[in-house]
C-alpha positions in Angstrom: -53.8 -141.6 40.8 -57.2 -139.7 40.7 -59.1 -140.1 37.9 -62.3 -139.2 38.8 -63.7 -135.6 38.4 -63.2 -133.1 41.2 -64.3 -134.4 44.6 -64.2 -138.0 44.0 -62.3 -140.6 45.6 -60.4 -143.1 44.5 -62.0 -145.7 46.3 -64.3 -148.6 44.9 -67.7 -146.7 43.6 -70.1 -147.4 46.1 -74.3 -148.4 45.3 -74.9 -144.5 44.7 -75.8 -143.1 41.3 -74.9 -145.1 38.2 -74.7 -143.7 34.7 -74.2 -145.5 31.7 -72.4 -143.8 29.0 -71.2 -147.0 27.0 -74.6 -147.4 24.3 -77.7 -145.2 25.1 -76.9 -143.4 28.1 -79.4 -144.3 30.7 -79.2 -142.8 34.8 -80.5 -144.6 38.1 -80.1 -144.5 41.8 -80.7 -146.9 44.1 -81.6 -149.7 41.2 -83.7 -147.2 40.1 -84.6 -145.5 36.9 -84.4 -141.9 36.5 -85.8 -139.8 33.4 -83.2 -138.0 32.0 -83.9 -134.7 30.4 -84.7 -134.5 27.1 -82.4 -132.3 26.0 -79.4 -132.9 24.2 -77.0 -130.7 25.4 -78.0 -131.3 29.0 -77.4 -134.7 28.4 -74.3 -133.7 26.9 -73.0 -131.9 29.6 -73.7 -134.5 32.3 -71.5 -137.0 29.7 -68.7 -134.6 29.4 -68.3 -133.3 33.6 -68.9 -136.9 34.6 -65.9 -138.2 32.6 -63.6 -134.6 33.1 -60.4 -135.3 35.5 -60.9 -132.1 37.1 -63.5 -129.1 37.7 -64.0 -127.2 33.8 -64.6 -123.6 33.9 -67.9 -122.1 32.4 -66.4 -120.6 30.0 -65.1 -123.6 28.1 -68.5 -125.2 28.6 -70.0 -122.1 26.9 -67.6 -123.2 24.0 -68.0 -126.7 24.0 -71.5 -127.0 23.6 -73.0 -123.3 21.9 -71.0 -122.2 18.7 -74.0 -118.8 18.3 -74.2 -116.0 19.2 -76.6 -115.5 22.2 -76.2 -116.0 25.7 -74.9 -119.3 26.3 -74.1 -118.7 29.9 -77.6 -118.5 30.7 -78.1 -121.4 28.7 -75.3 -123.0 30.5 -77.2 -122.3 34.1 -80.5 -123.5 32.5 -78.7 -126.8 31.6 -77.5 -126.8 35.2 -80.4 -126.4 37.0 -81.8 -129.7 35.0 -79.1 -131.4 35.8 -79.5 -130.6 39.9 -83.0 -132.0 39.3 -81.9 -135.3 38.8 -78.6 -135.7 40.7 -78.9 -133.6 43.6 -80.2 -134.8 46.9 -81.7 -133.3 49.7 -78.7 -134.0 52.0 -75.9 -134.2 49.1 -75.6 -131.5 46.3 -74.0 -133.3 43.5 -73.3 -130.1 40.8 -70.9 -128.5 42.6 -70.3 -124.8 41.1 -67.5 -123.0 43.0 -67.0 -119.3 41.0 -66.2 -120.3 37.3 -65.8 -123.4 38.0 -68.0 -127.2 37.8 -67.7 -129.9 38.3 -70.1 -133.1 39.7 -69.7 -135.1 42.5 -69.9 -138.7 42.1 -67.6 -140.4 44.4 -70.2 -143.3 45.4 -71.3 -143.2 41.4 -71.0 -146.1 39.1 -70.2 -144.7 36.0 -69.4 -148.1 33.2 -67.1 -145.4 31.1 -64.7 -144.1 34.0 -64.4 -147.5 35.3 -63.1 -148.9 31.9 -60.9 -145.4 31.9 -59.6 -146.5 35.4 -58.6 -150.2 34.0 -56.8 -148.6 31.4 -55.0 -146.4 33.0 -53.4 -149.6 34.6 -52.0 -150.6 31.3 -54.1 -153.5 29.2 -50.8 -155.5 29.6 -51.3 -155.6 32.9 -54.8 -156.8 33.3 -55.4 -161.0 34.7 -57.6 -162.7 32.4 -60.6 -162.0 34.5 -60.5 -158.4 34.3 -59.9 -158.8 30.5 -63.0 -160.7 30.0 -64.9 -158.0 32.8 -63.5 -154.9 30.7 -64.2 -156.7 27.2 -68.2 -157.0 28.3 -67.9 -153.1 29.5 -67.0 -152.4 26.2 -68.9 -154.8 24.5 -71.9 -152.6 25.2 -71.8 -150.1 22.7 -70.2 -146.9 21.7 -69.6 -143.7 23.9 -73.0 -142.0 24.3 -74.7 -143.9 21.5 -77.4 -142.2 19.6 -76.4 -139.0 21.2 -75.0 -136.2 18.4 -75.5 -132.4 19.4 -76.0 -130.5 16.0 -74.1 -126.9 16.1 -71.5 -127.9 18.5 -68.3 -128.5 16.5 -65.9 -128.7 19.8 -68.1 -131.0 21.5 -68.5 -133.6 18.3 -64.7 -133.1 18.0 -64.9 -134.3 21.8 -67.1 -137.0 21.3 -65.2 -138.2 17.8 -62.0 -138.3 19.7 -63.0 -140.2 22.9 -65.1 -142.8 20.1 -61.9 -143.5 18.3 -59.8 -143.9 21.9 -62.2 -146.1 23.5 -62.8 -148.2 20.4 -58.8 -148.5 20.0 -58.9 -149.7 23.9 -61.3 -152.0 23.1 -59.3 -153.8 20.6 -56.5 -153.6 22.6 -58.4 -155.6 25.1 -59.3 -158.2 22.8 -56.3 -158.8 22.0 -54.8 -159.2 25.0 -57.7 -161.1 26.3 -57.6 -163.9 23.2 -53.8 -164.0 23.2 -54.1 -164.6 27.1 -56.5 -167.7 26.9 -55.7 -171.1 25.3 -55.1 -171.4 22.1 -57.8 -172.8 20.2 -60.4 -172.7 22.9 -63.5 -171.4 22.4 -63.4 -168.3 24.6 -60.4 -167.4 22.6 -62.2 -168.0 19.8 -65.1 -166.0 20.1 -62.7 -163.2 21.9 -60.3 -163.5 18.4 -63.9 -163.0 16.3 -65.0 -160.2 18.6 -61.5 -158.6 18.0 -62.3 -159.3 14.2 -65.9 -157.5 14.1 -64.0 -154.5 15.8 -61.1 -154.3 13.5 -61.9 -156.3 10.2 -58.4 -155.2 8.7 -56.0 -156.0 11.7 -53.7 -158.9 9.9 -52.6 -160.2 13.4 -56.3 -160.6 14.6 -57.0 -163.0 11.1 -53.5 -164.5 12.0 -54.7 -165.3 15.6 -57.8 -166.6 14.2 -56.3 -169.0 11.7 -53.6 -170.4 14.3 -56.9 -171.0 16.5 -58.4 -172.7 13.8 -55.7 -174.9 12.8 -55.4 -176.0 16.6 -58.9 -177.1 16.8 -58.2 -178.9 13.3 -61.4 -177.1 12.1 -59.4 -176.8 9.0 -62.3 -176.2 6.8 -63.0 -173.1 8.2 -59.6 -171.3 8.1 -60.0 -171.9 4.5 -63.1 -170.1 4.1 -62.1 -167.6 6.4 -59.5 -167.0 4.8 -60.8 -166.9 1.6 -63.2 -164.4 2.7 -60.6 -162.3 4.2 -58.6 -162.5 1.2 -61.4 -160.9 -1.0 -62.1 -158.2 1.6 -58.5 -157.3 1.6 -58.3 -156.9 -2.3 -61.7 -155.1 -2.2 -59.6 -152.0 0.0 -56.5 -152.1 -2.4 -54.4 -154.1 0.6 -51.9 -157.1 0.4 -54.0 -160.5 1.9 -50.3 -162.2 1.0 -49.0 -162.3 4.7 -52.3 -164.2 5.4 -51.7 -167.0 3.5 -48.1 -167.4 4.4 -49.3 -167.6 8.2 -51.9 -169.7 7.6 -49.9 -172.4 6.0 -47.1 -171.9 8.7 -50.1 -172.2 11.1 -51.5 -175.4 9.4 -48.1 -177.2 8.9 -47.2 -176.8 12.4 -50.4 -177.8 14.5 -50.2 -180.9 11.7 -47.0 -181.6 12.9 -47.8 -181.4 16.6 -50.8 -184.1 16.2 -48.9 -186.5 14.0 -48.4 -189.6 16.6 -45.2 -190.5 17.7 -43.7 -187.0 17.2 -41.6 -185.6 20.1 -42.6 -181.7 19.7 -40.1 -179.3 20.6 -39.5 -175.6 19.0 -40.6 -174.9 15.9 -37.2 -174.4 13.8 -37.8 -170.7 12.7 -37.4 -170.1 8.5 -34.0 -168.9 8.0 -33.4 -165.6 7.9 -31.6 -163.7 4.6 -27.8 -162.9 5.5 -29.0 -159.5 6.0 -32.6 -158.8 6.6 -34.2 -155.4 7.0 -33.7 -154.1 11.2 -37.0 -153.6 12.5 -37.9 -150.3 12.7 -40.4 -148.1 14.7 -43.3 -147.3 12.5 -45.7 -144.8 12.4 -48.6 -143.5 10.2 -49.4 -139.5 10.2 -53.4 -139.1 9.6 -54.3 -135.9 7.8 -55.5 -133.5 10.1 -59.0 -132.4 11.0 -60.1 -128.8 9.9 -62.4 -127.8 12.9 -62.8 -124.5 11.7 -66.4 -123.4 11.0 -67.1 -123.9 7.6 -63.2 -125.0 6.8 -62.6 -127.7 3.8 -62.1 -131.2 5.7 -59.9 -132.1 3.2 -57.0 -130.6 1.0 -56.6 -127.6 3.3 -54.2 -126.1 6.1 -54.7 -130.1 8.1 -53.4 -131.9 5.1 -50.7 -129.7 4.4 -49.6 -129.9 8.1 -49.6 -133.7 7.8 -47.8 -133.8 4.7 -44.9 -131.5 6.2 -44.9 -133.8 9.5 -44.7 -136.7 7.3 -41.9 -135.6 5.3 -40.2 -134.1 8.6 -39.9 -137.3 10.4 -39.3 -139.5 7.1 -36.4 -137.1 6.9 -34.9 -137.9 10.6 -34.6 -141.3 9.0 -35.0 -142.8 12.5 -38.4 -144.7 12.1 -40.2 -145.8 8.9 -43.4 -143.5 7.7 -45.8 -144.6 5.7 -46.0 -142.4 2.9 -48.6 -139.5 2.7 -50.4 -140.8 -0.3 -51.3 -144.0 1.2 -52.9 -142.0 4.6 -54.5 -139.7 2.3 -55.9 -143.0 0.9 -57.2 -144.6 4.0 -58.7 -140.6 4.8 -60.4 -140.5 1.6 -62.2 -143.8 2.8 -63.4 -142.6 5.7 -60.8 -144.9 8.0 -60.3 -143.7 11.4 -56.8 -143.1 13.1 -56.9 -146.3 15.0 -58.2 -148.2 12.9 -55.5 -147.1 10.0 -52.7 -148.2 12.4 -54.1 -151.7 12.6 -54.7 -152.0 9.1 -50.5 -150.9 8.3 -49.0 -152.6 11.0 -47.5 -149.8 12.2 -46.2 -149.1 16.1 -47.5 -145.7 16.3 -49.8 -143.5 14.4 -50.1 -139.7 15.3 -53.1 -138.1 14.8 -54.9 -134.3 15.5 -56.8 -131.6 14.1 -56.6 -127.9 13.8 -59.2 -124.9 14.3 -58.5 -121.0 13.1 -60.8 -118.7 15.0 -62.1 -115.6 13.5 -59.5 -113.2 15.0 -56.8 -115.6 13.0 -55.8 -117.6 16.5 -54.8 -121.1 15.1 -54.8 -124.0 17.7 -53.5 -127.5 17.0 -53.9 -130.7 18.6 -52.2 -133.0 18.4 -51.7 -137.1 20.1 -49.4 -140.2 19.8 -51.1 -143.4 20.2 -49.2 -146.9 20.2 -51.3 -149.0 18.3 -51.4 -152.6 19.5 -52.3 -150.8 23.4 -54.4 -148.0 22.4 -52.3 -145.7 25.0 -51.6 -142.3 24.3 -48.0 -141.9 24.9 -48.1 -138.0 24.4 -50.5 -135.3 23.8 -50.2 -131.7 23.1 -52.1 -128.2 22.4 -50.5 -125.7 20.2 -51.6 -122.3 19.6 -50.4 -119.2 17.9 -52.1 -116.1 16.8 -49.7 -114.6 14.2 -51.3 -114.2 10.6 -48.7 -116.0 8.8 -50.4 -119.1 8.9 -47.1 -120.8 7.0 -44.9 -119.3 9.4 -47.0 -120.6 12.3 -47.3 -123.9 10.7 -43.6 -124.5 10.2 -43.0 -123.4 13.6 -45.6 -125.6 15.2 -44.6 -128.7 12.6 -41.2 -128.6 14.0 -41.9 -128.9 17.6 -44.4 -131.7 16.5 -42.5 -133.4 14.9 -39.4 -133.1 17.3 -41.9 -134.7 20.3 -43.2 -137.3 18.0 -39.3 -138.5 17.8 -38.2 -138.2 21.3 -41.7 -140.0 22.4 -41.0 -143.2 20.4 -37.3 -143.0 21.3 -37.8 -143.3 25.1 -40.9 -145.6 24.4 -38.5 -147.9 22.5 -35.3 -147.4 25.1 -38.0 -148.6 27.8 -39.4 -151.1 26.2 -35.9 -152.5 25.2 -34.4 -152.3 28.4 -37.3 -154.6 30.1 -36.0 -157.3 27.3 -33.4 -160.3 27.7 -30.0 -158.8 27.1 -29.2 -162.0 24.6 -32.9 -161.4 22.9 -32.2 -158.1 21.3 -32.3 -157.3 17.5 -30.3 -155.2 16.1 -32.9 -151.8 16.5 -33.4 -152.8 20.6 -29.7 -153.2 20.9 -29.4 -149.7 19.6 -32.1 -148.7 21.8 -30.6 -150.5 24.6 -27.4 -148.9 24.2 -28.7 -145.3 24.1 -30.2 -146.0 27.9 -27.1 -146.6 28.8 -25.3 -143.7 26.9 -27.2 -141.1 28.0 -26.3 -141.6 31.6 -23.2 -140.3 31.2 -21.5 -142.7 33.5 -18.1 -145.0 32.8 -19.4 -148.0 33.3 -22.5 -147.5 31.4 -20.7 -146.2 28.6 -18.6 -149.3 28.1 -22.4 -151.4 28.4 -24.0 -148.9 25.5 -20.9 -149.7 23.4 -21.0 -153.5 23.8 -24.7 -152.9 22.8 -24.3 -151.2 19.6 -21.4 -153.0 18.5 -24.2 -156.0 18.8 -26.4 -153.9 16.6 -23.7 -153.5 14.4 -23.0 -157.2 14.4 -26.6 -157.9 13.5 -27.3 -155.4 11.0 -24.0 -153.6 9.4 -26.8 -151.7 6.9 -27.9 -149.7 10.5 -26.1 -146.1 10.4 -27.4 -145.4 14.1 -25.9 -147.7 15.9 -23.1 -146.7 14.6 -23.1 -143.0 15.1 -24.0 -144.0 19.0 -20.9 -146.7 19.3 -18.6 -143.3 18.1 -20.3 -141.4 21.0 -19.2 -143.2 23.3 -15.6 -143.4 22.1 -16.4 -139.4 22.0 -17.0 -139.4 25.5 -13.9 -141.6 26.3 -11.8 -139.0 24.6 -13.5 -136.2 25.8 -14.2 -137.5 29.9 -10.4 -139.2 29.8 -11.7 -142.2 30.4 -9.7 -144.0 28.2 -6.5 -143.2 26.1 -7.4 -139.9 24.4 -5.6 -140.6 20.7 -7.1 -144.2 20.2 -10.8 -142.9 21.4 -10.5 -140.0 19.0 -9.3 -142.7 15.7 -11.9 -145.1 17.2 -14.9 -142.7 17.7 -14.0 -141.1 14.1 -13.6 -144.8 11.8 -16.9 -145.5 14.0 -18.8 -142.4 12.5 -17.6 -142.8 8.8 -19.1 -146.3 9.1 -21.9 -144.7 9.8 -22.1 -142.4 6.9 -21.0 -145.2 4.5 -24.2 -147.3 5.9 -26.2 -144.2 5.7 -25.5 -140.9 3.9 -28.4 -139.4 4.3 -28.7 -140.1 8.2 -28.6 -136.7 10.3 -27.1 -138.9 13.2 -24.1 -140.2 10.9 -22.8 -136.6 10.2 -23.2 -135.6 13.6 -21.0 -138.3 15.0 -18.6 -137.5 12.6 -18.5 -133.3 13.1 -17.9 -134.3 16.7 -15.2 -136.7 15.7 -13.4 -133.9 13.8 -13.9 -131.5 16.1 -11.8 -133.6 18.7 -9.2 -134.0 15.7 -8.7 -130.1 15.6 -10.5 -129.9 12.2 -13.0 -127.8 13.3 -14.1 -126.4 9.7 -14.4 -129.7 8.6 -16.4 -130.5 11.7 -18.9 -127.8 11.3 -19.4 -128.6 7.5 -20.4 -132.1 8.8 -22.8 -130.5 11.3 -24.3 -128.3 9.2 -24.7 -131.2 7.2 -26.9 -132.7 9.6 -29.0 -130.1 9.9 -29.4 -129.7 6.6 -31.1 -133.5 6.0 -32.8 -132.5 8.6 -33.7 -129.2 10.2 -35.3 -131.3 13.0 -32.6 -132.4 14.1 -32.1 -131.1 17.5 -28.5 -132.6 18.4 -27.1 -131.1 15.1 -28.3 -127.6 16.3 -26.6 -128.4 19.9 -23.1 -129.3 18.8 -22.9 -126.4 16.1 -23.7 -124.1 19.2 -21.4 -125.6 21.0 -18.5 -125.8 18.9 -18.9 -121.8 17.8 -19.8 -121.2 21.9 -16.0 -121.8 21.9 -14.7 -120.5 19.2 -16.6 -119.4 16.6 -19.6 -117.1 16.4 -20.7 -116.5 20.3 -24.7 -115.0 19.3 -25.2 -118.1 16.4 -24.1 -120.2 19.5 -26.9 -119.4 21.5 -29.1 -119.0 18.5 -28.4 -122.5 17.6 -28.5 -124.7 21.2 -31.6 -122.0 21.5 -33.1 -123.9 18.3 -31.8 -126.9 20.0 -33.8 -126.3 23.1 -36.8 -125.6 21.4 -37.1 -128.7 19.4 -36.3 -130.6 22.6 -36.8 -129.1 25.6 -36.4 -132.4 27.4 -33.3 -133.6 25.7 -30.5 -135.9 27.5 -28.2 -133.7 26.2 -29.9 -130.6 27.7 -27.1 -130.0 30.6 -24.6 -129.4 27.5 -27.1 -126.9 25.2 -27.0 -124.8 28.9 -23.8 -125.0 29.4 -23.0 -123.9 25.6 -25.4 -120.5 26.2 -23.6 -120.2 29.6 -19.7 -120.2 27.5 -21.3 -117.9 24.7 -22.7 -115.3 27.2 -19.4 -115.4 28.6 -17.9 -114.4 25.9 -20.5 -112.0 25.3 -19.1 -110.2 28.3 -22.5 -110.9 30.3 -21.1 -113.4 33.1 -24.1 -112.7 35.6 -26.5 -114.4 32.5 -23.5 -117.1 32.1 -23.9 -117.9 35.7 -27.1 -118.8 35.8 -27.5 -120.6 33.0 -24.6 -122.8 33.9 -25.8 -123.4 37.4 -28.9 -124.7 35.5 -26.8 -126.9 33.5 -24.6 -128.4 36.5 -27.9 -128.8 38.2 -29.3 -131.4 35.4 -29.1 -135.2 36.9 -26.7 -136.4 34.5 -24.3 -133.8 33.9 -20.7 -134.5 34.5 -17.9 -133.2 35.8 -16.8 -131.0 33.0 -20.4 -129.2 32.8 -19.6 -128.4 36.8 -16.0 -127.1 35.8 -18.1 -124.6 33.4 -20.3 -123.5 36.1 -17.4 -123.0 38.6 -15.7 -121.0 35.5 -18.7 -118.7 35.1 -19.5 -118.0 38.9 -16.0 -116.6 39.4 -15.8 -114.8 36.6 -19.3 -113.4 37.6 -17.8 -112.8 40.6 -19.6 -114.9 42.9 -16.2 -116.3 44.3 -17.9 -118.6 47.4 -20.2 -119.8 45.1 -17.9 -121.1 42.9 -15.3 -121.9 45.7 -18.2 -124.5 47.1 -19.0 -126.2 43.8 -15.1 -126.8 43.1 -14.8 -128.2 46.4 -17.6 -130.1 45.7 -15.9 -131.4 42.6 -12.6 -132.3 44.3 -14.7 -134.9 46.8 -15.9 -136.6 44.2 -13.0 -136.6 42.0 -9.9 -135.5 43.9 -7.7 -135.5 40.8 -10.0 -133.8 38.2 -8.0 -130.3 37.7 -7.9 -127.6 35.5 -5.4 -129.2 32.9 -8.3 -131.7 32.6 -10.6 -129.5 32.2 -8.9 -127.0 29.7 -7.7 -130.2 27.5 -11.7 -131.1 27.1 -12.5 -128.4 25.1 -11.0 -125.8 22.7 -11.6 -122.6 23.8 -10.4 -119.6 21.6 -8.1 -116.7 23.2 -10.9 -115.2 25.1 -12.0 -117.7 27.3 -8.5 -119.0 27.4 -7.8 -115.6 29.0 -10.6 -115.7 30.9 -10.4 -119.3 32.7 -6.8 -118.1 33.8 -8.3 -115.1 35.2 -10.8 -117.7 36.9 -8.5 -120.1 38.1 -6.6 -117.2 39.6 -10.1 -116.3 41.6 -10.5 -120.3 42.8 -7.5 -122.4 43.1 
């Protein structure tokens, strides 16, 4: 993986130049000292192309670093020429400018920032102890470009902000890992527990670390006082010190218990558990958003009410728990960086951004998704639009925010579940667990999602998802004839009233049960339940989908493709994407425009997990588009893999009105 800037290799950096960027930057070669120039934005620039992945154009250089009027890409060749004074050799030019483009070369460079970049990108999990330790001592040196702040150069402080709050998140990452990875109680894991502390005074499972530590050595004394001491800090923010008592006396009765003479240790017994405690959710925090726009409020404008609206938006999915928008707004008011707010709640994730209007009106917003305890950031994204209807922009670019933020913590949580013991799960990774395995549309991975959520089920009742995903896959029984089609539909419909009884104001439940009734021939009720779903939540991207596809049949053939078009939108990467193309495909047909319906079927046969009924639809289409060997080829295709599929299968699946009734006969007649 190249993460170097354009040029480099990805080999070891060899004895060539070496730049520090980690506290005052400072530049050698050879072991030797070299003067850097005094100016800030040429200092600034060597910072920002020594750390870019890939050659930056002039242009956004000019932007980066010169917010006036004037020429800034004279200035910008100016700050070039100084930088070819003391990185360019006779036999090896290192500021390489091809056309628009620059970039440096510093593939035998030893450059403390990009190497800690290069670690990371490995995942902190992954790191041995010793390369812990080596990456903790990087970091240990100081902050990005220390001392180095270029007045009248919003973009570039916005730069040099963000990279500050990721590499100080990585570095508490690394700490942790580091001090969880060395004995407990020793003193390296001590001091790597109090380095983690300095960084992130507010993290509860750092003072928890610290006080197990303590208790190990039996340097009881101190826990106290630390404890005390954290306690008063904790108060002093407005924040519950409770959870730190309760795991220091856990912490102190147990490392008594495992000195006491005589006594054969085995596992702790843990406290029991209340017959029905809260599932552990995903959490995440939503910061208020930066204003970067010149002179814009940087709080209680457009970044704050974006915030507020993805807040609400997500708290609405009901399928993690947000921290409520007073309490970020909080934390903001104190001046408490991203990062560090996740550490402070607890959470799992914490999603953070900013937004700039220029003066033509052109809004841009970016956004990021960072799990906390790593410091990796799972998903980042620019957004721009230059309409004036800043609302209307904003809801438009909230949506597909908000949407991401979702589908990133649902894989993140499906992967991370599926790495666990099967008989370890909780009831919120069984659920997870079981949606891997739905969403492969197979046989035998349906029947492994449903033993999953019927464990989630077992292990929290009070969960609505699980049960909306244990009625999917007595949906796709009924609806793939895998099983006996009257018992799957009863089974997949008791399954999703559960689910509504657990949790009525879950978009999930209500979808599971409109697809229920629309297998029990109640459509209207079916589409009441639907638009139900989308009514709790307009983010919801499956609600849109099955609408569309229930009216694609039947109903209303443009608010089809309008709806699995919203669908789309909101998830463009969507399991469920094969069957929001093949929806638009059955609409167009009906629409009379069967080329259009081709195409967008043979998308949807072409996704990797579509099944045999999605095929069926694009055989349908190519006939009736008239592309006869096309379709003749794909049936055959079909019949190989399974010889007895046919069209009383097919026509049985779904509930086509008169129109594409008369129009698959037409179609079979053209492909037998």
């Amino acid at each position: 993986m190249e993460t170097g800037t354009q040029g480099q290799g990805d080999g070891p950096p060899g004895p060539g130049v070496a730049l520090r960027l980690l506290g005052p930057m400072t530049l050698s070669r050879a072991g030797m000292a070299v003067a850097l120039p005094p100016s800030r934005k040429v200092r600034a620039l060597l910072a920002y192309l020594a750390l870019a992945a890939r050659g930056t154009t002039r242009s956004h250089l000019c932007e980066l670093l010169w917010d006036l009027p004037g020429d800034p890409r004279g200035e910008l060749r100016w700050c070039l020429s100084k930088l070819r004074a003391v990185l360019d050799e006779a036999d090896r030019p290192r500021v390489i400018a091809s056309g628009d483009s620059v970039a440096l070369d510093l593939a035998d460079g030893d450059i403390d920032a990009r190497t800690v970049i290069h670690m990371l990108q490995r995942g902190v999990a992954t790191l041995a102890v010793t390369e812990l330790e080596a990456l903790a001592a990087l970091l240990q040196r100081g902050e990005l470009l220390e001392g180095l702040e270029v007045p009248r150069s919003p973009a570039f402080s916005g730069w040099l902000a963000g990279e500050r709050r990721r590499l100080r998140a990585a570095h508490a990452a690394v700490l942790e890992h580091w001090a969880r990875s060395l004995p407990v109680g020793s003193d390296m894991a001590i001091e790597a527990l109090e380095r983690w502390l300095a960084l992130a005074p507010f993290d509860r499972r750092a003072h928890e670390c610290l006080l197990d530590a303590l208790a190990a050595r039996g340097r009881l004394r101190e826990a106290e006082e630390h404890l005390a001491a954290a306690g008063r800090r904790f108060e002093a923010e407005g924040q519950d010190w409770g959870p730190l008592a309760h795991a220091w006396r856990a912490a102190r009765s147990r490392h008594a218990i495992a000195a006491t003479p005589g006594v054969v240790m085995t596992a702790p017994a843990a406290p029991p558990e209340p017959a029905l405690a809260p599932t552990r959710r995903a959490s995440i925090a939503v910061m208020p958003f930066a204003d970067r726009t010149p002179g814009g409020a940087l709080r209680g404008g457009l970044g704050d009410g974006l915030a507020r609206d993805v807040t609400l938006r997500l708290a609405r999915l009901r399928s993690v728990f947000v921290i409520a928008e007073g309490t970020m707004a909080t934390l903001a008011e104190r001046h408490v960086d991203s990062e560090d707010a996740g550490r402070r709640l607890d959470v799992d994730y914490i999603a953070s951004g900013w937004l700039r209007r220029g003066p033509d009106g052109h809004l841009v917003v970016s956004v990021q998704l960072t799990q906390t305890r790593s410091g990796q950031v799972l998903w980042a994204e620019e957004f721009s639009a230059g309409r004036d209807d800043t609302f209307l922009v904003l809801e438009e670019i909230g949506n597909r925010i908000v949407t991401a933020i979702a589908n990133q913590i649902e894989a993140a949580e499906r992967n991370r579940a599926i790495l666990k013991n099967p008989n370890c799960l909780d009831a919120w990774e069984a659920h997870h667990r079981g949606l891997w395995h739905m969403f492969r549309f197979d046989r035998e991975d349906n029947e492994q999602a449903r033993q999953f959520f019927r464990t989630a089920v077992r292990l929290d009742p009070t969960f609505s998802r699980p049960h909306a995903g244990l009625s999917f896959t007595h949906f796709q029984d009924a609806f793939l004839g895998w099983r006996e089609r009257a018992s799957a539909i009863q089974q997949a419909y008791a399954a999703a009233a559960e689910g509504v009884m657990a949790d009525a104001h879950d978009p999930a439940s209500h979808w599971a049960l409109g697809r229920a009734l629309w297998l029990m021939d109640r459509e209207d009720e079916a589409v009441r339940e639907l638009q139900s779903a989308i009514d709790l939540s307009p983010n919801f991207a499956l609600g849109h989908y099955t609408l569309g596809f229930v009216q694609a049949q039947s109903g209303d053939a443009e608010s089809a493709i309008a709806e699995v078009d919203q669908a789309r939108a909101l998830s463009p990467m969507d399991p469920l994407l094969f069957g929001m193309l093949a929806s638009r495909a059955l609409a167009l047909l009906r629409l009379g425009r069967c080329e259009e319906a081709a195409d967008w079927a043979l998308r949807s046969a072409a996704r990797p997990n579509a099944h045999v009924h999605i095929r069926a639809i694009a055989v349908f289409c190519l006939a009736m588009a008239g592309r006869t060997e096309e379709a003749k080829a794909l049936a055959a295709a079909i019949r190989r893999t399974q010889p007895r599929y046919g069209l009383a299968d097919f026509g049985q699946a779904f509930k086509f009105g008169p129109e594409l009734q008369g129009l698959l006969r037409q179609a079979a007649s053209l492909v037998p």
